[in-house]
C-alpha positions as CSV (number, residue, x, y, z in Angstrom):
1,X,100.6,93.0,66.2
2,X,100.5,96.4,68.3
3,X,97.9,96.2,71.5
4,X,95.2,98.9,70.8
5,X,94.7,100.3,74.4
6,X,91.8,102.2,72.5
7,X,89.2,99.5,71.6
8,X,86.8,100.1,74.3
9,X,88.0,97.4,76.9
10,X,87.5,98.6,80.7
11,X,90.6,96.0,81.4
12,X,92.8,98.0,78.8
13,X,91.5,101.2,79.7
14,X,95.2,103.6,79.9
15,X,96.4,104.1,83.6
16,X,96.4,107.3,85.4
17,X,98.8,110.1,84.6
18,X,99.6,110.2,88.2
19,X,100.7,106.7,88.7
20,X,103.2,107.6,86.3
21,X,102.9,105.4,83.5
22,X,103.1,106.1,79.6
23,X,99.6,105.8,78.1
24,X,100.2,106.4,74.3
25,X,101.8,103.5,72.3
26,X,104.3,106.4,70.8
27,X,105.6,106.2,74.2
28,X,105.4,102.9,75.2
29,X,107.1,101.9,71.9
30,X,106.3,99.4,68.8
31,X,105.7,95.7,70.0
32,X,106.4,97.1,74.2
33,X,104.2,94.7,76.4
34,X,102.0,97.2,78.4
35,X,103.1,97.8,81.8
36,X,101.4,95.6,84.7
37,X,99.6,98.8,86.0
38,X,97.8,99.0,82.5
39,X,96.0,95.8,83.4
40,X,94.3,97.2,86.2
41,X,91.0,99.1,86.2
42,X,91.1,103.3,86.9
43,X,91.2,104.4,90.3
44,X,87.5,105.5,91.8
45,X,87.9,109.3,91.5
46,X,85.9,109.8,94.7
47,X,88.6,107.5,96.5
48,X,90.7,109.6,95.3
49,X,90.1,112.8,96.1
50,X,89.4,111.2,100.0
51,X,92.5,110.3,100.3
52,X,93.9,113.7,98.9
53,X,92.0,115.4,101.9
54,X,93.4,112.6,104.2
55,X,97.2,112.7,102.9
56,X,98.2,115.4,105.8
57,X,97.1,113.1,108.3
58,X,98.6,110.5,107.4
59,X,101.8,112.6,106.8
60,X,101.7,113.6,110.4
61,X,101.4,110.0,111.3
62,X,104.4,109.1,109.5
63,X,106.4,111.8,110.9
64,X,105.1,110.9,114.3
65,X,105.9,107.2,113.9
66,X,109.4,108.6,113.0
67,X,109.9,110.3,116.1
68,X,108.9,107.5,117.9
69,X,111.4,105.2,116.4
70,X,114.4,107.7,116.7
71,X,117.2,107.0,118.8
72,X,117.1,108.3,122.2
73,X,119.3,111.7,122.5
74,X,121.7,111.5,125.2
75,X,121.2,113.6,128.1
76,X,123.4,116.5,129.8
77,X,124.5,113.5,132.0
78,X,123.5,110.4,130.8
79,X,126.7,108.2,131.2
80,X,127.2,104.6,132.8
81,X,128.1,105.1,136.2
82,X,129.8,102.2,138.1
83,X,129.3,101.7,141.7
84,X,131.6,100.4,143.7
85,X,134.4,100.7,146.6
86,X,138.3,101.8,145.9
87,X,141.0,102.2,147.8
88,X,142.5,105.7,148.3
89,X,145.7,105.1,146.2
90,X,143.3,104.4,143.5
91,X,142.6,107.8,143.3
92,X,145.2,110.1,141.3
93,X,143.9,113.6,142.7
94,X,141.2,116.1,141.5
95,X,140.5,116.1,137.8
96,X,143.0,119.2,136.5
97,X,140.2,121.1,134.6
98,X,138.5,121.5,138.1
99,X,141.8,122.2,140.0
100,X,142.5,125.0,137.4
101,X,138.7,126.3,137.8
102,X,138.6,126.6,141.4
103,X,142.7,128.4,141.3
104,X,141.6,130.9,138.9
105,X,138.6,132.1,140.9
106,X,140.3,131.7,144.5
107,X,137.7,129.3,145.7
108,X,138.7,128.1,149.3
109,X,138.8,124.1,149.6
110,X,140.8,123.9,152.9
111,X,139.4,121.6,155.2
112,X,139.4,123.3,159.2
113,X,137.6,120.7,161.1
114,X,139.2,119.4,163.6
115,X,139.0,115.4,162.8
116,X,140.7,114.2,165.4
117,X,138.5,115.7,168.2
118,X,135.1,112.6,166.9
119,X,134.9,109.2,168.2
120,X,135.9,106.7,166.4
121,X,132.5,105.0,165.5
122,X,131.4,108.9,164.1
123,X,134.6,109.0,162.0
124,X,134.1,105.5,160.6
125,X,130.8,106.6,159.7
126,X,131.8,109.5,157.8
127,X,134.3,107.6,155.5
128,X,131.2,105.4,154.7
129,X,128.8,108.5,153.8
130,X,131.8,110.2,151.8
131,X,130.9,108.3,148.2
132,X,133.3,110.5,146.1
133,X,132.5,111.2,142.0
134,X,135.3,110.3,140.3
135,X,135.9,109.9,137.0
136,X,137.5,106.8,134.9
137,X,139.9,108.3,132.2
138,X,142.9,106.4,129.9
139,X,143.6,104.4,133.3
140,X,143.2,107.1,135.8
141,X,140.4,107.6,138.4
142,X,140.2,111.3,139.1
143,X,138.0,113.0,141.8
144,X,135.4,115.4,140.0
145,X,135.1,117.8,143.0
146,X,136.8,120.3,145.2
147,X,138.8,117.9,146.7
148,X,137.5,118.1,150.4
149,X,136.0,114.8,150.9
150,X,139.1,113.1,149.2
151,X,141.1,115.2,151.6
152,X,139.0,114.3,154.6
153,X,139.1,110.8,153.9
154,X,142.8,111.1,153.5
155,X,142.6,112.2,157.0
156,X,140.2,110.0,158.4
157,X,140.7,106.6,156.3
158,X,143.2,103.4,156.9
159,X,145.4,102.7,154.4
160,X,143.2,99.6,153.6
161,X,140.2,101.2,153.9
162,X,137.8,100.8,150.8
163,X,135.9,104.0,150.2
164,X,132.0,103.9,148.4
165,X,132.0,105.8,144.8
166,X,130.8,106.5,141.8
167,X,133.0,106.2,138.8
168,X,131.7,108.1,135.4
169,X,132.4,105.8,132.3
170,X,133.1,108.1,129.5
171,X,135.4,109.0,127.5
172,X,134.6,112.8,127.7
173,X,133.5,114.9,130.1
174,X,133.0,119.1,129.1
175,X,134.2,121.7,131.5
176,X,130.6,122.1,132.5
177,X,129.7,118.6,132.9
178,X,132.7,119.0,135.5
179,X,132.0,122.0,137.3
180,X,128.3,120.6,137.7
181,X,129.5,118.8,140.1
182,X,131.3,121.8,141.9
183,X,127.5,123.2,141.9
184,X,126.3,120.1,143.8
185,X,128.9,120.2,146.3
186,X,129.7,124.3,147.2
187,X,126.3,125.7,146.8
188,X,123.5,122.6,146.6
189,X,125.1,120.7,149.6
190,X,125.8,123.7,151.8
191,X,122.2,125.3,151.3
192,X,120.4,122.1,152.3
193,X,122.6,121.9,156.0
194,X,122.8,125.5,156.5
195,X,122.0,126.2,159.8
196,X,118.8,128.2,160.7
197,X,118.5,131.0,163.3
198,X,119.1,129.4,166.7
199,X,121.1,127.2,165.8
200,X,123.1,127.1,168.5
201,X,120.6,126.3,171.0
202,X,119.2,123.6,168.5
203,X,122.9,122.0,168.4
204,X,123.3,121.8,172.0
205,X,119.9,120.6,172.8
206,X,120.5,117.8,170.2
207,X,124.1,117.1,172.0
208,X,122.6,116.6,175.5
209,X,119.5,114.3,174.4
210,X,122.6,112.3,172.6
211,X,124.7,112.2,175.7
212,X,121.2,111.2,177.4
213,X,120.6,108.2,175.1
214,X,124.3,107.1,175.8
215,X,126.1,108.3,172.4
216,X,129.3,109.8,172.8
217,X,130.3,111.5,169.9
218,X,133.3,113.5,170.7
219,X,136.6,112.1,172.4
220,X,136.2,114.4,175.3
221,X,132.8,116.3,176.0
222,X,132.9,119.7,177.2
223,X,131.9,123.0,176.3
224,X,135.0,123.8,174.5
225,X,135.6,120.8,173.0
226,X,131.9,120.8,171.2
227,X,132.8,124.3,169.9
228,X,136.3,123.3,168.6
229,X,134.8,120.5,167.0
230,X,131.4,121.9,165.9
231,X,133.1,125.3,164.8
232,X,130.9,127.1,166.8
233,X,131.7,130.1,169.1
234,X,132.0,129.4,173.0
235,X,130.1,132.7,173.2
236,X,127.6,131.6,171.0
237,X,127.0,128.4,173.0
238,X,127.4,129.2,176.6
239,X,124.1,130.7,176.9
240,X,122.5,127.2,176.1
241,X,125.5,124.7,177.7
242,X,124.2,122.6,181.0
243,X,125.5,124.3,184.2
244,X,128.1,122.8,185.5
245,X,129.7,121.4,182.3
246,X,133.1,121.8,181.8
């Protein structure tokens, strides 16, 4: 026998339109068992239209809980770096997007000081502060600069020297990543040491309480060793040297 869903019943009162469900038994078809939904009693309407006004909010939430559990987006330079010391044979030459950059717009990379005028103890130093970027690529580590501090540790390194560095593990690096690191180096670096007016007199006044404190920088002291080493005029310094120096 067909279900009347007519006969008065709260418990087989029709469902809801919105909920989707057929509430005729034309639709539901002759002998179809009522779906499970039909069982339940009406939604208060009141509820109802609360959570109408409420279903932005919780949409906002929703999205919000989305964004939350998103995966992280990778940054401009947000690759595994590996720290550690190589040897300078290691290192197969500035990366050739670079070389090409700085060729193109005739930036100068020569290296004039004068290495071989420090003491040993500064240049050992220096070969410790040097910590080159370089670059891990299909096998190769390239240098992802200008090439100066891989040519002055070329210059100032042993052969078995192990040199401090960074190594970027990616398998891609853009042009601009790159040349970032051309920023850092030419302009960043150089604006943080540039030398403020009277510098000279601050350089010399710094060499002397050195020489005082028993730290002997250069192989030979003298005026014009300091300025051959320090690439500063004699001119420039001889105002401020100690009389008598050489």
């Amino acid at each position: 026998m067909q279900q009347d869903f007519n006969d008065g019943d709260p418990a087989n009162a029709p469902p809801s339109e919105a909920q989707g469900v057929a509430s005729t038994p034309e639709r539901l078809g002759a002998g179809a068992n009522p779906p499970v939904e039909a069982s339940q009693p009406l939604p208060d309407v009141a509820s109802t239209e609360r959570a109408s006004h409420r279903a932005p909010d919780k949409l906002v939430a929703t999205d919000a809980r989305s964004d939350a559990s998103a995966p992280r987006r990778t940054s401009f330079f947000d690759h595994d770096i590996e720290v550690r010391k190589v040897r300078l044979d290691e290192i197969d030459g500035v990366d050739e997007d670079i070389t090409q950059f700085l060729r193109e717009n005739d930036v100068l990379i020569d290296v004039s000081m004068q290495s071989d005028r420090w003491s040993q103890p500064v240049t050992r130093i220096a070969i410790q502060c040097l910590h080159l970027p370089l670059w891990y690529r299909r096998g190769r580590l390239v240098h992802l600069g200008s090439g100066k501090a891989l040519t002055l540790a070329r210059r100032l390194a042993h052969h078995d020297d192990l040199l401090p560095a960074s190594i970027v593990q990616a398998k891609t690096l853009s042009l601009q990543q790159k040349l970032t690191y051309i920023a850092y180096e030419l302009e960043f670096l150089p604006a943080v040491h540039r030398p403020g007016n009277g510098y000279p007199a601050a350089a010399v006044a710094l060499w002397q309480a050195l020489e005082r404190a028993g730290v002997a920088p250069l192989k030979r002291p003298g005026l014009r060793d300091f300025a051959s080493a320090t690439g500063i005029s004699v001119s420039a310094l001889k105002s401020y040297w100690k009389p008598g120096a050489a």
